[in-house]
N, C-alpha and C positions, 0 to 999 in steps of 0.2 A: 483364797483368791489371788492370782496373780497381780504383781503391780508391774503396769505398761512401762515401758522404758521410756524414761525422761525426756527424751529428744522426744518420743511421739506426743506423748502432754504437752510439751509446749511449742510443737506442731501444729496444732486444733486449737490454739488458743487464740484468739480473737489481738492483733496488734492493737499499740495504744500506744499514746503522746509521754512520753517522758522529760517532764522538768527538774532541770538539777538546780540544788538550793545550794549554795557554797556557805558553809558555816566554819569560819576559820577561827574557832573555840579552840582553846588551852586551858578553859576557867578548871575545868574539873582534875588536874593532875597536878602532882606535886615534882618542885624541881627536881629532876635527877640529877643537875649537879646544882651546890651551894649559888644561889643568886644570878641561875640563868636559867630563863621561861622556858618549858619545856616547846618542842619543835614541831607538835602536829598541828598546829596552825596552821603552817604551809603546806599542810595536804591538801585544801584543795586548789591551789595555786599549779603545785607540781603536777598533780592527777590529771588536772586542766592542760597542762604544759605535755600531758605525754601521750593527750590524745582521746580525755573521756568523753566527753561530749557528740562529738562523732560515734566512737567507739561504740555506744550504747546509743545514736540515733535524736538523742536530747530534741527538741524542738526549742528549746527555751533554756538561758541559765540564769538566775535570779543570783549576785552577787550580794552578800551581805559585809555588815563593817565588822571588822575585828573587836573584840570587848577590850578594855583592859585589863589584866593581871594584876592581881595584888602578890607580894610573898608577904606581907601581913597581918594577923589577925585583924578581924573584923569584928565591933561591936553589933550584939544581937546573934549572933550563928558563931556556932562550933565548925560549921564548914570552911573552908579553905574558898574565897570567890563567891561567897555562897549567894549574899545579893546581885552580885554582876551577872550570876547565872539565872537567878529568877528573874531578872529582867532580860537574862537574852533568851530564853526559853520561849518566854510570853510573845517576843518578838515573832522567833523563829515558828511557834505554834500557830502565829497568825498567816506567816509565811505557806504554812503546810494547809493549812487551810483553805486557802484562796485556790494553790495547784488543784485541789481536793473537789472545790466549788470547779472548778474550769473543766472537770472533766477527766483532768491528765493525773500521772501517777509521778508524786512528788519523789525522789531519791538527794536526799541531804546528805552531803560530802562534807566529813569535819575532817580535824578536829578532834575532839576524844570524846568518851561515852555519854558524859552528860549532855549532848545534844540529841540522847533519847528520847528525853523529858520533852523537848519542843516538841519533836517526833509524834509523841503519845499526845500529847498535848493539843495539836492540830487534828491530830487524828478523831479523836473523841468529838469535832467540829460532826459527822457524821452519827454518833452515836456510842454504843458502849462495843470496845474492838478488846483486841487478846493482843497478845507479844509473844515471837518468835525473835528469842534472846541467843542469838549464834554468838559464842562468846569462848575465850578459853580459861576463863573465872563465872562464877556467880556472881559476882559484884553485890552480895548481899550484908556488907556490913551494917550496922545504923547501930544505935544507942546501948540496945536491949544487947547486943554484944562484943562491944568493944569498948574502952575509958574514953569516952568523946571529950572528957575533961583532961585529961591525960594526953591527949594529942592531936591536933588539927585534922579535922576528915577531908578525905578528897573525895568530890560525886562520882567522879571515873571509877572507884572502887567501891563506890553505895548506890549505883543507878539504879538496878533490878530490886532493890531494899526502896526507894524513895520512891520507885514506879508502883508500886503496890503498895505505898502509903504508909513504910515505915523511916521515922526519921524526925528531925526538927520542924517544925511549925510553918519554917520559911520555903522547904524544897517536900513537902511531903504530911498531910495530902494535899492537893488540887484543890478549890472551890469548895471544901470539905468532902471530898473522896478520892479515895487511891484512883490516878489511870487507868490502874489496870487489874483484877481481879485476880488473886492464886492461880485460880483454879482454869483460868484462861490463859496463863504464860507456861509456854514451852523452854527450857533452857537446854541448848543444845552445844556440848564442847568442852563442858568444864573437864580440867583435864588433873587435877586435884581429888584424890582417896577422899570423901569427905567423911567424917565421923561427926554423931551428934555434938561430941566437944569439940570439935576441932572449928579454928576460924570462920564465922560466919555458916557454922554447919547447924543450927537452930533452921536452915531452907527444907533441910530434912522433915520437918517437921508441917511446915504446911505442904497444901495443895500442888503447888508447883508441880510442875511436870518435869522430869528432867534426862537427858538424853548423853553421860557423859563419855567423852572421846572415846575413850578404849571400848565402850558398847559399840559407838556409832563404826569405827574401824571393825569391829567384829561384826556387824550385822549385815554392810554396806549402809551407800546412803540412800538407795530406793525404800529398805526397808525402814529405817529411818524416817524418810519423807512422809510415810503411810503413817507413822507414829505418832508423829509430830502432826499432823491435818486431821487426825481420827476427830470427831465430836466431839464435846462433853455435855452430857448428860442429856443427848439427842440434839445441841447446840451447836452448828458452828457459825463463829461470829468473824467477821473483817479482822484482817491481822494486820499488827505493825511487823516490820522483821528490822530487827539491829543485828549488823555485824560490825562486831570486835576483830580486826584483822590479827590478834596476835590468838585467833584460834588455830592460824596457820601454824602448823609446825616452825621451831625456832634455824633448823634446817634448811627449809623455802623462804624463810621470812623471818628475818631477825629484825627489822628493823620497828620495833614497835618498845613500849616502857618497858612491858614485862614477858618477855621472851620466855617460851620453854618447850617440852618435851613431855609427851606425845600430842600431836597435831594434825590437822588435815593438810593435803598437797592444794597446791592450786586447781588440781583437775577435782580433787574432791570437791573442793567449797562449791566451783563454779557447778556440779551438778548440784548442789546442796540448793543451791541460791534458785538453779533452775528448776527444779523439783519443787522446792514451798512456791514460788512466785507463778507455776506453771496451773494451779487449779484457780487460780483467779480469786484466791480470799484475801490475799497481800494487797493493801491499798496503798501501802507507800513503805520507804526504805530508808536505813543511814547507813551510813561505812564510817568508821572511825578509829581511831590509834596510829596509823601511819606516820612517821617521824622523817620525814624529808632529810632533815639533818644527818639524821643513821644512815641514809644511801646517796653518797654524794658522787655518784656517777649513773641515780635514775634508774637503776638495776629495775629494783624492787617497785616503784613506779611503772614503771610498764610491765614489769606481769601483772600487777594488782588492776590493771587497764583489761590487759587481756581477756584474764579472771573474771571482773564485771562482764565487759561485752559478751560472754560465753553465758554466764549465770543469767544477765537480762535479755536473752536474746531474743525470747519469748512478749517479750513488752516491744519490741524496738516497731516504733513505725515510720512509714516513707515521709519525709520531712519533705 
């Protein structure tokens, strides 16, 4: 069967209220330089600064307070932040919740990955939902494969492992259960060869769905879309979607922690974004990894505006 062109799905799709959550989280990354907090904090200060609000139609912006930063271990967690994040999660869950109750379709603007977890977290306010993980890693580290003892974890690189309920006691599970189930997460971007030995390559092995870069550039992203939405097991259930902005290619988009090669264009993502959000199972969104600091004349900032506005355009309603 053919799949309809993007632009007409999210054509026929019914507008709707979008409120932006501003989560200016750093908890989940590790310095990139010795004893200076990493910069995506002020993503969405700048985001805000270049025009997202508008951009994408917002009706409402919910500002939240910055956490503090540790760069030192913490008693009880091997995580890096690990308490600051469990309480800003719980915060931000409450956050996503309330947009959730009102009607409208929450989009949380961090900050770095771990503000998935709120994300997920809020979402579940409605019931048991799936994850749509656009990302240019798996973020599947946790315990069972790497020396947690041996070296500080950061949640930016163990979200998709502690969303599904692997990990320490304090970020994973939830209320006693994973977010979010294998067998309901899509992971779309990873742009890493994975092998069962290799780095957090144990994902091989369960449920997970996975979609990585070089497939998605070979297939398109229509094809793709249809992939990623198929049912399971005659199921389909409400999805969170997280985007990793360093699924963009390090070409369009360097400015994120972990920059690389091979990636999506901005025209890709934004149909990406508009294709999962245009069948209406997306109940809410984050954007995160952006490094204000890395584009000190706004570059990257406003295509990532653009970007959104194009990807949401299907949501936007008359304010």
């Amino acid at each position: 069967m053919a799949v309809p062109a993007l632009s007409a799905v999210v054509a026929k799709a019914p507008q709707q209220r979008v409120h932006l959550i501003m989560a200016p989280s750093n908890l989940g990354l590790r310095p990139l330089v010795a004893n200076q907090q990493p910069g995506a904090w002020r993503a969405p200060k700048a985001l805000k600064a270049a025009g997202l609000a508008d951009a994408i139609g917002a009706s409402r912006t919910i500002q939240m307070d910055r956490p503090s930063y540790r760069f030192d271990e913490e008693a009880g967690t091997r995580i890096r932040n690990g308490h600051a994040i469990r309480a800003f999660s719980e915060l931000l869950g409450a956050q996503v919740a309330g947009v959730l109750r009102s009607g409208a379709f929450p989009l949380v603007v961090g900050g770095d990955c771990s503000i998935m977890l709120g994300g997920l977290l809020g979402g579940r306010s409605i019931g048991k939902i799936g994850l749509l993980h656009v990302d240019g890693h798996s973020d599947f580290y946790h315990p069972g494969n790497y020396d947690s003892e041996g070296r500080l974890g950061s949640a930016a690189g163990m979200d998709l492992a502690l969303a599904t309920g692997r990990g320490e006691p304090l970020l994973a599970p939830w209320n006693g259960e994973a977010l979010v189930e294998d067998r309901f997460v899509i992971q779309i971007g990873e742009r890493e060869k994975l092998r069962p030995d290799a780095d957090y390559g144990d994902i091989l092995r369960t449920q997970v769905r996975r979609f990585p870069v070089r497939g998605v550039l070979k297939r398109g992203i229509a094809e793709t879309v249809r992939g990623a939405l198929s049912p399971v097991d005659g199921e389909r259930r409400p999805m969170w979607l997280h985007i990793d902005l360093d699924v963009l290619d390090q070409r369009v988009m360097p400015a994120v922690d972990s920059p690389g090669s091979p990636g999506l264009t901005f025209s890709q993502l934004a149909d990406l974004i508009s294709g999962l959000v245009g069948e209406r199972r997306v109940i809410g969104a984050d954007i995160a990894i952006f490094d204000p600091e890395l584009d000190p004349r706004g570059t990257y900032a406003r295509d990532i505006v653009a970007c959104m506005a194009r990807g949401f355009a299907g949501l936007k309603a008359a304010i």
